[in-house]
Backbone as a chain_set.jsonl record, in Angstrom:
{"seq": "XXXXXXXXXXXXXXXXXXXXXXXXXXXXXXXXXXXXXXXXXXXXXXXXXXXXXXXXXXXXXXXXXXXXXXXXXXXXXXXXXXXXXXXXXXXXXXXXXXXXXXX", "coords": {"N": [[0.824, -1.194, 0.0], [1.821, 1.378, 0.74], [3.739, 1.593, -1.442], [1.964, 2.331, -3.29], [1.248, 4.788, -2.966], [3.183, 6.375, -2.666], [3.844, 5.983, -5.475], [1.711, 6.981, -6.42], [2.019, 10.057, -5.88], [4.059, 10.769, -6.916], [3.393, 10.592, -9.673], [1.618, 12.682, -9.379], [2.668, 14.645, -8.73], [4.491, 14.915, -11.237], [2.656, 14.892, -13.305], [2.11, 17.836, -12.606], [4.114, 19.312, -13.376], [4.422, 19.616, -15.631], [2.334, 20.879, -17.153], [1.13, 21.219, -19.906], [0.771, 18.482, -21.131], [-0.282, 17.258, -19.198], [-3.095, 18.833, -19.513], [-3.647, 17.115, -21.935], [-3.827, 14.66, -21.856], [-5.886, 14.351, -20.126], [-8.026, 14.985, -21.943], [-7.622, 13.474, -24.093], [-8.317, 11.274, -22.588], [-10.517, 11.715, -21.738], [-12.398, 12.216, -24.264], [-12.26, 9.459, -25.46], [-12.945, 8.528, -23.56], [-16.084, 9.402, -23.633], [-16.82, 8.337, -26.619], [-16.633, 5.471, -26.341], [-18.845, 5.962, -24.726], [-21.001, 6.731, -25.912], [-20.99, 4.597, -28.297], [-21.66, 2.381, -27.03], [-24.452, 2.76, -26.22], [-25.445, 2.99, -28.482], [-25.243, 0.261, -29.549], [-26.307, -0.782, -27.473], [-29.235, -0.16, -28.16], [-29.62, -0.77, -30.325], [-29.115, -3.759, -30.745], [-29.033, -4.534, -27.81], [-31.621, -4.436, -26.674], [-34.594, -5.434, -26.848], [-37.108, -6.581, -29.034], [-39.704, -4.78, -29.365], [-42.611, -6.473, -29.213], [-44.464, -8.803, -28.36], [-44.364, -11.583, -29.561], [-41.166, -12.375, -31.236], [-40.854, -13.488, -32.908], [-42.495, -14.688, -34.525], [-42.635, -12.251, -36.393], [-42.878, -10.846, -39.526], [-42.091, -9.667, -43.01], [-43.862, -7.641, -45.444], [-43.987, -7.412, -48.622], [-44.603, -6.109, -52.273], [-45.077, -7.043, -55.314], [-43.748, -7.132, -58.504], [-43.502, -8.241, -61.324], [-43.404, -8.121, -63.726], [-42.713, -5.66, -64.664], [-40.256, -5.952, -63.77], [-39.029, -5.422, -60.793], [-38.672, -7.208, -58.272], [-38.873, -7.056, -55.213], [-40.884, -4.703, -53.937], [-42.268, -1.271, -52.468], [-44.103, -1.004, -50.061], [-46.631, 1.352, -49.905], [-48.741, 3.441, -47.894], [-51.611, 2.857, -48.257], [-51.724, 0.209, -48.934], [-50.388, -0.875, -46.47], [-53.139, -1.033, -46.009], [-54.886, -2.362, -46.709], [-53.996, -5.002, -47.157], [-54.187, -5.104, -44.097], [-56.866, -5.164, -43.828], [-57.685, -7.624, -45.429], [-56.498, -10.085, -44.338], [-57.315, -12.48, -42.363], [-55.491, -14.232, -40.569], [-53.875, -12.726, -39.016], [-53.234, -11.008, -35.658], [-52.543, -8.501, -34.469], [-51.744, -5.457, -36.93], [-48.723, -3.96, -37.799], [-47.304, -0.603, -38.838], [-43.9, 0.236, -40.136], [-41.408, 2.958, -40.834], [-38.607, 1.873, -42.146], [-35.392, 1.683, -40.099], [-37.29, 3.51, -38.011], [-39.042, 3.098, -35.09], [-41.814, 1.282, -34.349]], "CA": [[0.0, 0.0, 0.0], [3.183, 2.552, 0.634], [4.488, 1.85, -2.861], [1.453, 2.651, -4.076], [0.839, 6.254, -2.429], [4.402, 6.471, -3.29], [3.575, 5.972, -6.696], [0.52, 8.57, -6.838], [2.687, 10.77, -5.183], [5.176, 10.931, -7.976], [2.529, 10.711, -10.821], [0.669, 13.844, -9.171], [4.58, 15.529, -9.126], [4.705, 15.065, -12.497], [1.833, 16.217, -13.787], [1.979, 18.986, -12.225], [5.052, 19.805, -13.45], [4.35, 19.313, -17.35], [0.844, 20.92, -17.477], [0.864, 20.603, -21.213], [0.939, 16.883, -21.525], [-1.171, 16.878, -18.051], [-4.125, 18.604, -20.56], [-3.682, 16.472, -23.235], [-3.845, 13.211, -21.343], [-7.08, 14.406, -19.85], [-9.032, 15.366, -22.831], [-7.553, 11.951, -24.696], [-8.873, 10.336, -21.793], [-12.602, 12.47, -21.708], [-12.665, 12.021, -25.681], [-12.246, 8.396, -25.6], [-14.731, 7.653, -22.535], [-17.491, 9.489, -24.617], [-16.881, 7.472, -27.679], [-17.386, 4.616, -26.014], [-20.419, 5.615, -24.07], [-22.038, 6.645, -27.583], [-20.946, 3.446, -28.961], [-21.986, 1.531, -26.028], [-25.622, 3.433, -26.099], [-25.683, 2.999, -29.96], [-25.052, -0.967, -29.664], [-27.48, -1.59, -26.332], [-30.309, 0.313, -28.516], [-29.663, -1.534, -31.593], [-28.803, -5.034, -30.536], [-29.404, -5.642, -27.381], [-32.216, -4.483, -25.981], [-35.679, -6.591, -26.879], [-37.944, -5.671, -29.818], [-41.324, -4.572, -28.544], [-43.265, -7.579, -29.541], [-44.54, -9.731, -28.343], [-43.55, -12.777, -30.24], [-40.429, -11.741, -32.243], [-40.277, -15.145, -34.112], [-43.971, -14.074, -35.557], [-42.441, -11.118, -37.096], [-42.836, -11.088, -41.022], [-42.269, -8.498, -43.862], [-44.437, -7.975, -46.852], [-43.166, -6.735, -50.017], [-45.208, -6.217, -53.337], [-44.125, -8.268, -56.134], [-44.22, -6.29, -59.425], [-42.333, -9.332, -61.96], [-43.746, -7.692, -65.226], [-41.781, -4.417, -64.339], [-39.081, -5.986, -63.265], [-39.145, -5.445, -59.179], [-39.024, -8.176, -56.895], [-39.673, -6.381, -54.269], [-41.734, -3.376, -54.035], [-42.517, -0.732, -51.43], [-45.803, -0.743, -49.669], [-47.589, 2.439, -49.416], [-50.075, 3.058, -46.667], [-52.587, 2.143, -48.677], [-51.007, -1.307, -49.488], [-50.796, -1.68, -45.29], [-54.464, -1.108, -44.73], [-55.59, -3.359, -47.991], [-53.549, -6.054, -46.798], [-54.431, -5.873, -42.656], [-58.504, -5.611, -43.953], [-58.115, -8.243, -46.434], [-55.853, -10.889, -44.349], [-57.827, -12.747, -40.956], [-54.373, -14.367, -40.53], [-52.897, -11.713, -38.056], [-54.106, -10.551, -34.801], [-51.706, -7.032, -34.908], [-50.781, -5.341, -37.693], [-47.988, -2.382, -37.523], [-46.401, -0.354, -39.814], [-42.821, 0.705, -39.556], [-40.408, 2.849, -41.49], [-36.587, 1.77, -41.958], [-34.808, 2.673, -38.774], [-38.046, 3.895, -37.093], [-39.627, 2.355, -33.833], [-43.295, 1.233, -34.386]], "C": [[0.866, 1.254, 0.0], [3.427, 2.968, -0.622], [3.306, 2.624, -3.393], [0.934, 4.299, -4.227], [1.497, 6.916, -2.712], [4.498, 6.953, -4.659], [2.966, 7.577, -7.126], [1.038, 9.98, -6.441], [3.648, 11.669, -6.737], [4.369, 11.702, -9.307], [1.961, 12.118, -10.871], [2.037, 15.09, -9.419], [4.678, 15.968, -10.736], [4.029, 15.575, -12.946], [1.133, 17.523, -12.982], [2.967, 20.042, -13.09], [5.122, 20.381, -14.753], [2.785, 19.845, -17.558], [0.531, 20.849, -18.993], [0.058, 19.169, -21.673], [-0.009, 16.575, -20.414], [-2.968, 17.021, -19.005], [-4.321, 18.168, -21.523], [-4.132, 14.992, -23.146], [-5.385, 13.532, -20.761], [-7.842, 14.86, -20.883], [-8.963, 13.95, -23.798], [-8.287, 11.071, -23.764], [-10.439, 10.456, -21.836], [-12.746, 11.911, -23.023], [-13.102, 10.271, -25.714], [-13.22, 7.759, -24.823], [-15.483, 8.045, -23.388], [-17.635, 8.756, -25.707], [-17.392, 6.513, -27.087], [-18.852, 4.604, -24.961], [-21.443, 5.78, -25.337], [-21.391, 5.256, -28.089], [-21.879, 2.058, -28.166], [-23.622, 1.713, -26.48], [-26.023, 2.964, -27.556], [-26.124, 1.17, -30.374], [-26.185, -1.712, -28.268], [-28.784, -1.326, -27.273], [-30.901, -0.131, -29.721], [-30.03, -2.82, -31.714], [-29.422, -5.362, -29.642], [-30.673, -5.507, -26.437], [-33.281, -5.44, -27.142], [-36.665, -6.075, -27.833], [-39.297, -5.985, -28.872], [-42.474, -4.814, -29.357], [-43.405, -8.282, -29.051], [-44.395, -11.472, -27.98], [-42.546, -11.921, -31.076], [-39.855, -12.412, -33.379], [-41.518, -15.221, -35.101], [-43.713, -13.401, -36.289], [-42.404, -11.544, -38.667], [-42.612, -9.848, -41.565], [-42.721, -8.824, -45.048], [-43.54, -6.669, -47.551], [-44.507, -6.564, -51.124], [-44.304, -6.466, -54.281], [-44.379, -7.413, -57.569], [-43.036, -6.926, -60.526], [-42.724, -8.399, -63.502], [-42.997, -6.236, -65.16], [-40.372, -4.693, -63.972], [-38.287, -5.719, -61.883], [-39.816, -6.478, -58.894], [-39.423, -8.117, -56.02], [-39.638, -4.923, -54.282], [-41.737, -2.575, -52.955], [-43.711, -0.8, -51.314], [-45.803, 0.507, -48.88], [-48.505, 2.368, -48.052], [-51.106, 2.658, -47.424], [-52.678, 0.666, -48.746], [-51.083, -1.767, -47.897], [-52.284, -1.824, -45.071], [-55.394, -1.955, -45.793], [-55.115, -4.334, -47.426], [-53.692, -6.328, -45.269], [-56.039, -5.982, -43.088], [-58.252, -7.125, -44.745], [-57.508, -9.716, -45.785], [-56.946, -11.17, -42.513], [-56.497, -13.539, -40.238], [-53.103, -13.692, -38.878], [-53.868, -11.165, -37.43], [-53.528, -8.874, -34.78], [-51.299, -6.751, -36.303], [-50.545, -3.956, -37.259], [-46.896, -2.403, -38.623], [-45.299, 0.422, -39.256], [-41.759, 1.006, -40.653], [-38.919, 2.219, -41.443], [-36.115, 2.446, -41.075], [-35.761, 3.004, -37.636], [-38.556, 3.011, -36.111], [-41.481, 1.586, -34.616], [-43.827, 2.037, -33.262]], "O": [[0.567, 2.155, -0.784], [3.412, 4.128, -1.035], [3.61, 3.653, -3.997], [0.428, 4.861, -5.199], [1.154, 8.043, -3.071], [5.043, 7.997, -5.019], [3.347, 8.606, -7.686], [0.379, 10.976, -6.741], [3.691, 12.8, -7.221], [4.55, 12.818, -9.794], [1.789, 12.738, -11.921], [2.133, 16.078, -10.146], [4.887, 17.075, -11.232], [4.255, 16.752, -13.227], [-0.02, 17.94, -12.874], [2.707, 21.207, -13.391], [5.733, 21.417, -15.019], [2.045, 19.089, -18.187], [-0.543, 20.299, -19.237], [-0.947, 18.975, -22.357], [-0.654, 15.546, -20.61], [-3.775, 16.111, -19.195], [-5.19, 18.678, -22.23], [-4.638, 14.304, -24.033], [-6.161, 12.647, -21.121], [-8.781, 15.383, -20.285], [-9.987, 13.397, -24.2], [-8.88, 10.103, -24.241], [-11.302, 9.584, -21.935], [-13.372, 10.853, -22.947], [-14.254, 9.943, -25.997], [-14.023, 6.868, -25.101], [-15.8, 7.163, -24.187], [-18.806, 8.411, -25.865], [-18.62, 6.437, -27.134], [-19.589, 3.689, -24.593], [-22.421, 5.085, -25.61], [-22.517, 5.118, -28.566], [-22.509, 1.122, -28.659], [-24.084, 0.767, -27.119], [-27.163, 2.505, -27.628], [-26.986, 0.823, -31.182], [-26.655, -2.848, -28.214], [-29.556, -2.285, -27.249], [-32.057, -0.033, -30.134], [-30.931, -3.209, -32.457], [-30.307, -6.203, -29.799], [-30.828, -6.315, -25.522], [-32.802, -6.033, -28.109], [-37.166, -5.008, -27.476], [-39.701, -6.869, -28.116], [-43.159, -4.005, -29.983], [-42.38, -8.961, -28.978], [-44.347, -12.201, -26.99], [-42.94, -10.873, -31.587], [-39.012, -12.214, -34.254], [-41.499, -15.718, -36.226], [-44.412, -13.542, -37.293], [-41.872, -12.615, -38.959], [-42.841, -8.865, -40.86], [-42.372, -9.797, -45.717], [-42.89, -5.669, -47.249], [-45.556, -6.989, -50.64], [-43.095, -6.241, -54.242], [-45.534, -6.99, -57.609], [-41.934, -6.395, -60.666], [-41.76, -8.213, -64.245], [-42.801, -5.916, -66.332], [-39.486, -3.843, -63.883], [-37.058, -5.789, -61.85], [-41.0, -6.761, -59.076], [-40.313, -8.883, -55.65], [-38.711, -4.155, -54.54], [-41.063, -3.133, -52.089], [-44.472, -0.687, -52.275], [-45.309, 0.773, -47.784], [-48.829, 1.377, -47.398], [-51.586, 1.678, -46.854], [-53.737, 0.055, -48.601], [-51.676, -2.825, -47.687], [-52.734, -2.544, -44.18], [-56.593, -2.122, -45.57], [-56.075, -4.907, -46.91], [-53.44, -7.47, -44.884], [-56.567, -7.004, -42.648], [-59.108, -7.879, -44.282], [-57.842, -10.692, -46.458], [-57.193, -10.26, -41.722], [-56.559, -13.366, -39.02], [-52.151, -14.074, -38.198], [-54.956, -10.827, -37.896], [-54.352, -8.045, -35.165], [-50.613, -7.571, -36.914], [-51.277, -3.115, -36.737], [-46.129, -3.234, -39.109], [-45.416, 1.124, -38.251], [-41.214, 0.124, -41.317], [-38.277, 2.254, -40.393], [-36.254, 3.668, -41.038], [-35.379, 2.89, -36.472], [-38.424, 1.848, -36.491], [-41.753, 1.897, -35.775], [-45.042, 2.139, -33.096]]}, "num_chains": 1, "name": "protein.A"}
């Protein structure tokens, strides 16, 4: 425990001594925690938290099929969701959701 007070002792000496390199080491140090708390935050919100469903093994995506045009898959309009939740008894929810967005 000596050495180690010893140590901090020295360390605090030093940067004191060099305030240059004392603010440089603390802003490399601040810079780098925030990265990883936005990365961290970016990767819990993405990955690992829990989609809000449900079932998440139910989940499906429709497409419109448009082969005589030459699209495989299509975009569905809102119109296209509310033709296809009237027209299907199939599904107890339906929700629409852009790319990226939440439902």
């Amino acid at each position: 425990m000596e050495s180690l007070l010893r140590d901090l002792r020295i360390a605090v000496r030093l940067l004191r001594r060099d305030r240059a390199f004392s603010l440089a080491v603390c802003l490399t140090l601040s810079l780098c925690v925030g990265a990883n708390v936005a990365v961290f935050t970016v990767v819990r919100g993405v990955i690992l938290r829990p989609l809000p469903f449900e079932d998440p093994a139910r989940l499906v995506t429709l497409y419109n099929s448009y082969p005589g045009a030459g699209f495989e898959r299509g975009a569905n309009g809102v119109v296209d969701f509310f033709c296809a939740g009237n027209a299907s008894r199939a599904s107890r929810t339906w929700r629409s959701t852009t790319r990226g967005a939440s439902p």
